[in-house]
C-alpha positions in Angstrom: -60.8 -11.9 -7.7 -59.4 -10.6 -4.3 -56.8 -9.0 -5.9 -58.5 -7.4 -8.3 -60.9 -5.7 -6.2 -57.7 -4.5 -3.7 -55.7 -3.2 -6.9 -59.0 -1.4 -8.0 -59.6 0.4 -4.0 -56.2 1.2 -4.1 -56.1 2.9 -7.3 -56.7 6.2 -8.5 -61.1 5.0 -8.0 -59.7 4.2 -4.4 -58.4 7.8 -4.3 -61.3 9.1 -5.6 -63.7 7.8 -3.2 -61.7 8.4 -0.1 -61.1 12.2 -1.3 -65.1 12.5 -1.3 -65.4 10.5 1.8 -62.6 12.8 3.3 -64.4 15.8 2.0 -68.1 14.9 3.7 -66.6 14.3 6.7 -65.0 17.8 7.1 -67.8 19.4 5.8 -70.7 17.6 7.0 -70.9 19.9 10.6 -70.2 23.4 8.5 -72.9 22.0 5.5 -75.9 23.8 8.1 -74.3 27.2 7.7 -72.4 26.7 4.0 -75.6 26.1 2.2 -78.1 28.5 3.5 -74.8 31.4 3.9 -74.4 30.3 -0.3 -78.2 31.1 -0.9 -77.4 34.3 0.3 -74.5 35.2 -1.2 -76.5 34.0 -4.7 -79.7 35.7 -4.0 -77.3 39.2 -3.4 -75.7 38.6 -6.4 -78.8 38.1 -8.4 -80.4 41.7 -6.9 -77.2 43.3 -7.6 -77.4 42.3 -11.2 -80.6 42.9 -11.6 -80.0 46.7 -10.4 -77.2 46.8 -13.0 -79.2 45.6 -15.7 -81.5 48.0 -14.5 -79.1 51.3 -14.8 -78.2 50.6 -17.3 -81.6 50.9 -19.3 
């Protein structure tokens, strides 16, 4: 039973959940500004298609 749970954390599922482990604890300090700064981005994007969409009609 041991060895089976080792071979299965050391495996490509191991990988796995230490690359997502890896990944929220490099972004977890930036995630305040990435979010809110995506919004953005999205929300000018939207307008700016919108406008196109708009032109041309």
């Amino acid at each position: 039973m041991l060895t089976r749970t080792l071979s299965f954390l050391t495996g490509p599922v191991g990988w796995i959940i230490t690359g997502v482990w890896t990944a929220i604890d490099i972004a977890g300090p930036a995630y305040r500004v990435t979010i809110p700064a995506c919004i953005l981005v999205t929300t000018l994007r939207l307008k700016a298609q919108a406008n196109e969409i708009k032109n041309l009609l």
